[in-house]
N, C-alpha and C positions, 0 to 999 in steps of 0.2 A: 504494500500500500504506500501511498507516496507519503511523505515528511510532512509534516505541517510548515516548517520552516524552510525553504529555499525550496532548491530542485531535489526530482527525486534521485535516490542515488541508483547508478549503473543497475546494480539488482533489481531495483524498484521498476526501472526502466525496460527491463528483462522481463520483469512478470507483466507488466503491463501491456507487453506486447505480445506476450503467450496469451492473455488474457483475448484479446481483440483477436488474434487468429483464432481459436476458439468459440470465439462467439461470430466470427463471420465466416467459418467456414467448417467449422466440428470440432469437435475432439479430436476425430480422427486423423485430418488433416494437421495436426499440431507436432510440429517436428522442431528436431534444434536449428536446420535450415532455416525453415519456415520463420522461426523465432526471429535469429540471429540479423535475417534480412528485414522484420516488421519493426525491430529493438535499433537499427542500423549498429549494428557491430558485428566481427569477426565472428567467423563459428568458433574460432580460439576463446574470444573475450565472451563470450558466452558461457563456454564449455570451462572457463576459468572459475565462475559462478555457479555451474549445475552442471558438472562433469556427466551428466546422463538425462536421458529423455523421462526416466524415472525420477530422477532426484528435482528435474522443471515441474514436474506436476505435482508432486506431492509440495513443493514450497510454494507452487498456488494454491492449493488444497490449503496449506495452512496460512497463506496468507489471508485468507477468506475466512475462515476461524478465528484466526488473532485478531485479524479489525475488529469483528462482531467483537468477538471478548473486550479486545480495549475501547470502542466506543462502551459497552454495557459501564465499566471500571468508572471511562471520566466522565457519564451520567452520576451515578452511583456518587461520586467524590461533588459534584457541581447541584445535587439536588439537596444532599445536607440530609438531616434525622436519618441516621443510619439505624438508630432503633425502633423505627415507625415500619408495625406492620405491612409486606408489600414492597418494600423499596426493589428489591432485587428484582422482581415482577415489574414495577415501575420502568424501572429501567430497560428492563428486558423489551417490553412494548414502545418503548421510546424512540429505542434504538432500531428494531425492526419499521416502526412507524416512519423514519426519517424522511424526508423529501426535496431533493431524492435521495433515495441512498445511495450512500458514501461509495459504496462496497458493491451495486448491482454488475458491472461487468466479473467481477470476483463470484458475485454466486451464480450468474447465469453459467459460467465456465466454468464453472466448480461442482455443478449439476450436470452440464454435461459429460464432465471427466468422471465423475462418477459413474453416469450411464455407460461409458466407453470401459470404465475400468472399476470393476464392480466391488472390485476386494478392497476398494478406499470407502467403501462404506463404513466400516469398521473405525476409521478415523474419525466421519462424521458422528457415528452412533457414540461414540465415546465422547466427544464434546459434548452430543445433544445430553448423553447421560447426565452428566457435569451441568447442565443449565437444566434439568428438570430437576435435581437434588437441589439447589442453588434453592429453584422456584418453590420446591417443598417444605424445604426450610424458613420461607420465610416470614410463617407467623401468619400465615390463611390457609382458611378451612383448605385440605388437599384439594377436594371437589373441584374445586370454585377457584384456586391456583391453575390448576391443569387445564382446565376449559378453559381461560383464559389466555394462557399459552398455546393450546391448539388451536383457539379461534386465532390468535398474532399471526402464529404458523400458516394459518390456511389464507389469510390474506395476502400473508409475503409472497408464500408458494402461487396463487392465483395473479396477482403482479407481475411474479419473473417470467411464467410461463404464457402472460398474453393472453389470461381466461378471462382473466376483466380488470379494465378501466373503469376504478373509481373516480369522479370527480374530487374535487380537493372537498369540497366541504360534506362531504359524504365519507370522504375518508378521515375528513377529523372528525365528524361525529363519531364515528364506529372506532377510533382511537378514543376520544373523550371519554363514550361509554366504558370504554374497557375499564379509562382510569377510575371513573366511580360505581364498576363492582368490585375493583380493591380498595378501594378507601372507604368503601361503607360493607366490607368482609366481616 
């Protein structure tokens, strides 16, 4: 994901362009060529950064995990009451809610790599573990935690995949909503 301060660095610049191959042409098409040419550098200066066509995807994989986690993090730190029932859920809705997101060429690509290469499911499933533990912990009824996180979920996921456009103020209500059936949990 790129820096907040200046340009992104070389790697940055590297996933960013696996990223956009990826999403304009497949998974499947996503090669260290393909990269190395859309990133403009060397296949050396590439391959200097992700010695293999395995090791480019899985550090897109988690480049798209880390953002999510660290946008969730500098919610979490900038919303304040860390002991108010909800916060981590707060967050969590927050940051899948964003507009736009920070992160949508990372997860469209990150869903396809998935599709292409099934056995990184296991990586996703284990973060997703990690933010539904998070969500359960955080001082609302499980029920009503979970559905709320599936409902974020099925928004995100109908988003990235083109099932539907919400307009903006249809999507802050149904953001809004969420936020007060955890604060009144």
């Amino acid at each position: 994901m790129a820096k907040k301060r200046g340009a992104p660095s070389r790697r940055e610049s590297i996933l960013n362009a696996a990223s956009n191959v990826v999403n304009a042409h497949g998974a499947a098409q996503l090669t260290l060529d393909a990269t190395a040419a859309a990133a403009g550098v060397s296949k050396g200066g590439l391959l200097y950064h992700f010695p293999s066509k395995d090791q480019l995807i899985e550090a897109l994989l988690d480049a798209y995990l880390d953002g999510f986690d660290a946008r969730i993090e500098a919610l979490l730190k900038s919303n304040g009451d860390s002991e108010r029932a909800g916060q981590y859920l707060r967050a969590y809705v927050q940051a899948s809610f964003e507009d736009p997101l920070p992160d949508a060429p990372y997860s469209a690509a990150a869903l396809a790599i998935v599709t292409a290469h099934p056995e990184l499911k296991v990586k996703i499933a284990k973060r997703y573990e990690h933010w539904q533990a998070r969500v359960l912990q955080d001082g609302l009824p499980a029920d009503r935690a979970l559905a709320i996180m599936l409902a974020t979920d099925g928004v995100w996921a109908t988003e990235l995949l083109g099932l539907q456009a919400l307009d903006g103020d249809r999507r802050s209500s149904i953001r809004d909503y969420l936020f007060t059936l955890i604060d009144h949990a």
